[in-house]
C-alpha positions, 0 to 999 in steps of 0.5 A: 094418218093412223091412229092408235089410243092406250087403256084408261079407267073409265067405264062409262057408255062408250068405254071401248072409245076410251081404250088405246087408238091409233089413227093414221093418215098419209098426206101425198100433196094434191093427190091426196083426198084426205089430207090434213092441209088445204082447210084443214086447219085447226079451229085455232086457226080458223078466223070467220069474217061475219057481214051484215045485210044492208041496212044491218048493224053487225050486231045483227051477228051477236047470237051466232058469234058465242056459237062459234067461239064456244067451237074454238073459232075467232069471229070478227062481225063487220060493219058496212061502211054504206050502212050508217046514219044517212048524214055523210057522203054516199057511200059505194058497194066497192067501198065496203068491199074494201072495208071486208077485204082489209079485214081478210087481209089483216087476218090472213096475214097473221097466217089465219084461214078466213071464212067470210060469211055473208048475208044478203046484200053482204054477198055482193061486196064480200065477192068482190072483196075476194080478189087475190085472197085465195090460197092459191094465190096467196101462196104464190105471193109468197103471203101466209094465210088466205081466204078458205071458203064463202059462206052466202047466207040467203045472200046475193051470189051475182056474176060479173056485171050484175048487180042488185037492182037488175036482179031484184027487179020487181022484188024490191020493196017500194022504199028501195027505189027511190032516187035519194042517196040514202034509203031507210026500211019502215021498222014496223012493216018490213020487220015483218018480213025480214025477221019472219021467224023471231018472237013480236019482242025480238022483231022489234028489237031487231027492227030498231037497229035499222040503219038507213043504206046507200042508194048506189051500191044496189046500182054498183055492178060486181066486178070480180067473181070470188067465187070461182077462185075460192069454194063456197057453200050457199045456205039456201033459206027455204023461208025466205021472202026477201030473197025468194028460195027459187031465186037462191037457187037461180044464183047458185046454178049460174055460179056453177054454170060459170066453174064454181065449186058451190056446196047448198045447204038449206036451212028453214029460216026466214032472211037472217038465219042468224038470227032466227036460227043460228045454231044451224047457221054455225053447223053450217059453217063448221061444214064448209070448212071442209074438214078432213075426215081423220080430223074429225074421227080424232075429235070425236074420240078425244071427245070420249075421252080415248088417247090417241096416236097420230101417224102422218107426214104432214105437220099437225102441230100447228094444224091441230092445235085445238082439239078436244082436251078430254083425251090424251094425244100424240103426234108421230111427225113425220112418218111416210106409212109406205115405208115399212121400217119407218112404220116399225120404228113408230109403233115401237114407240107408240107401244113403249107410251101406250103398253095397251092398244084397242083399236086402229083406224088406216085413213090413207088414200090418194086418188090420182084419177087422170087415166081417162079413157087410156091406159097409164103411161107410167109406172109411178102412178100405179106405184104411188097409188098402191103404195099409199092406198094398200102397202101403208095400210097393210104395213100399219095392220102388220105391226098392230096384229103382230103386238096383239099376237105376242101378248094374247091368246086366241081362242081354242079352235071352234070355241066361241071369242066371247069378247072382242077387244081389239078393231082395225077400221079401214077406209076404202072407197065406194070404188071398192064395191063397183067399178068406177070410170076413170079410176082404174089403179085407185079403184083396183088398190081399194078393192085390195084394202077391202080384200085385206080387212076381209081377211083380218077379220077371218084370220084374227076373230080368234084373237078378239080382233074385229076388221071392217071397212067404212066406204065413203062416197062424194064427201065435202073435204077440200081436196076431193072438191079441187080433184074433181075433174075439169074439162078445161083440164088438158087431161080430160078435154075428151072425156068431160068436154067443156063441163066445168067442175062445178058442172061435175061436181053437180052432176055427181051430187045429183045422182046421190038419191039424197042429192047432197055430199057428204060430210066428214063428221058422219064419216067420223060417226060410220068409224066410231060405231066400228069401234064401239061395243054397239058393233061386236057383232059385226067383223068382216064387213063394209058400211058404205057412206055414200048417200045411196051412190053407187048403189052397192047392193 
């Protein structure tokens, strides 16, 4: 993707956002790291299924589900069928797991991307509930939308054949092991446990809504692990005496020893974050939506009110529908940037919309990384790779420096360039800094990327032109999560052995010194600061977002 943005009026902090921009990205299908597909629908798009605990009303969600419409997002609570007044039939786990699976379907099928958020007890049906849903899976059903990503919320993350009652042997309050078909909490006592967080008045409201439960869902096994089909993130609550943090942590390294893909995040909150801390809990699950990083740098310059151009192969009209309305955008659809005519032709046109253009940001990257331990076998993948991670990205730098060459004049020779108004950012990789196994070709094509913006900076200072490299690490964007290699994967048996990708994608946060991926919003934040007069003092040089991982220094 490229992006490119036209001169406005304003002048108020950030000012040098609000100039012309152009952003551009090249989707390339599942080589791509950062394409604008797979999660990375637009907030229109996004559809949150939102289950309670037991016991809980849905309404348990009231606070949060302002939060996430307020961020353009449709939230659907849903109530438990084995939660109720304790007057019908006993109801089972797998009868809610129908119930929130219908829901999914229903949404799905009107072609929505659907993230089910769970609390509690809500995580054992809410995995059940995932069979078939996957994108994967639906795609291959010929269906449209799918279920993109689970959200446990202090919530039971069970294998296949646990169920709650085993796990939680020893740890249930005494009300819960009855043999009644129906169970009731004590609102007095165990309120103050359960909503350890919340004020005496709120507690007490929260506590009246107790519903009575269904015995025998604590005693239903799980029997389809929706985790390992669909990737998930685990809001550790660090204050949690229901659901002890050690436990939390228990469930999600058996997850991953079993090739989940589990994203941790930890919120200080007692067991229903949703409502003692629900603005986290909506951060929480804008991040595993995963979004692209050229999304994200796009809103947040809408957001200062820039126009901005959009270059990429991929549709966006559907994709991004709901971006900030502060700005001005536009979409040049379908470009391939490794073509160099098609990318003429397009900034002719960016330049006859926008005579006035500041800043350019090349976010392109494919990172086919299968050469373990060999050399490749074929030219395609070293031509591919180089053609997306370089040649799109010079072709792009090319045309916007020949317009600033055309109308502006360089600085006298050893004069002092007293402004800088034009910046290319480019982002390479943490690959470019040191060398990186397995990645011989991608590695070598963003040491290139690095050598260029080095280049432009020396080359173009005299015409006001600054050029810097963001340098990204393991960052939280879908594809990077399914590119992380398996060792069940017939390319890599000899180099990974039998480590499932969430062993490897746990191994490689561990190494990272703050011990987490990371996120395409501070992606988004490392350009922003490129682009904004807080940086006119620097050109020529590498910010690495990397968490601390390979140490570069």
């Amino acid at each position: 993707m490229t992006m490119i943005a036209a001169n406005t009026n304003s002048s108020s902090d950030g000012e040098r956002l609000q100039k012309g921009l152009m952003f551009a990205q090249q989707s390339v299908g599942p080589q791509h790291t950062y394409s604008d597909s797979t999660m990375a629908t637009s907030t229109s798009n996004i559809a949150f299924v939102l289950v309670p605990g037991s016991f809980s009303p849905a309404s348990y969600y009231d606070k949060l589900v302002p939060l996430l419409e307020a961020r353009g997002h449709r939230a659907h609570p849903t109530e438990l069928k084995s939660a109720n007044d304790g007057e019908g039939a006993v109801v089972s786990m797998y009868e809610d797991a129908d119930a929130i699976r219908e829901t999914i379907e229903k949404l799905a099928d009107q072609g929505k991307s659907v993230v089910l958020a769970m609390n509690s007890y809500g995580g054992l049906p809410g995995t059940q509930a995932a069979r078939g849903l996957s994108k994967a899976e639906r795609q291959a059903a010929g269906k449209p939308g799918a279920l993109v990503g689970l959200v446990y919320l202090s919530s039971f993350m069970l294998g296949e054949g646990d169920y709650i009652n085993r796990v939680m042997a020893g740890r249930m309050p005494d009300n819960t092991q009855t043999s009644t078909d129906y169970l009731a909490m004590n609102p007095r006592t165990d309120a103050e446990y359960i909503f350890a967080h919340v004020g005496p008045d709120e507690k007490a409201e929260y506590a009246s809504r107790l519903r009575k439960h269904s015995s025998r869902t604590f005693q239903d096994p799980l029997t389809y692990a929706g985790y390992l089909k669909v990737p998930a993130t685990y809001l550790v609550c660090t204050d949690d005496p229901v659901i002890p943090p050690e436990l939390q942590r228990e469930l999600v390294d058996q997850a991953r020893s079993k090739g989940a893909v589990v994203v941790t995040k930890e919120v200080h909150s007692d067991h229903v974050p949703m409502i003692s801390h629900p603005e986290e809990v909506a951060e929480g699950l804008e991040a595993k939506r995963s979004i692209p990083q050229g999304h994200s740098i796009v809103s947040k310059l809408l957001a200062h009110g820039a126009t901005v151009h959009i270059i990429d192969i991929q549709p966006l009209a559907k994709n991004h529908a709901n971006y900030p309305t502060s700005g001005k955008l536009y979409k040049h659809i379908p470009v391939d940037i490794t073509s160099r005519e098609k990318v003429a032709a397009t900034f002719k046109n960016i330049y006859e919309l926008t005579p006035d253009v500041y800043g350019l940001v090349n976010t392109a990257g494919a990172a086919p990384c299968d050469d373990a331990g060999r050399l490749i076998e074929s030219d395609s993948v070293y031509e591919k790779t180089f053609a997306i991670n370089t040649a799109g990205c010079y072709y792009a730098t090319t045309e916007f420096l020949a317009r600033i060459r055309e109308n502006v004049q360089p600085e006298a020779e050893n004069a002092p360039v007293q402004e800088t108004k034009f910046n290319i950012v480019t982002f390479g990789s943490s690959a470019a800094l040191v060398g990186f196994p397995q990645c011989a070709v991608y590695t070598a094509a963003k040491h290139a990327v690095l050598g260029l913006t080095r280049t432009w900076a020396f080359d173009w200072a005299a015409y006001g032109v600054r050029a810097n490299m963001v340098a990204p690490g393991a960052t939280n964007t879908p594809l990077a999560q399914v590119q992380m290699p398996d060792g069940k994967d017939d390319k890599n048996p000899d180099v990974y052995g039998d480590q499932t990708r969430g062993d490897v994608m746990d191994w490689a946060r561990l190494q990272v010194p703050l011990k987490r991926w990371g996120e395409a919003s501070e992606l988004a934040d490392a350009a922003i600061f490129f682009l904004s007069e807080k940086s006119s003092y620097i050109t020529g040089q590498v910010l690495a977002v990397n968490g601390g991982w390979p140490q570069t220094g």
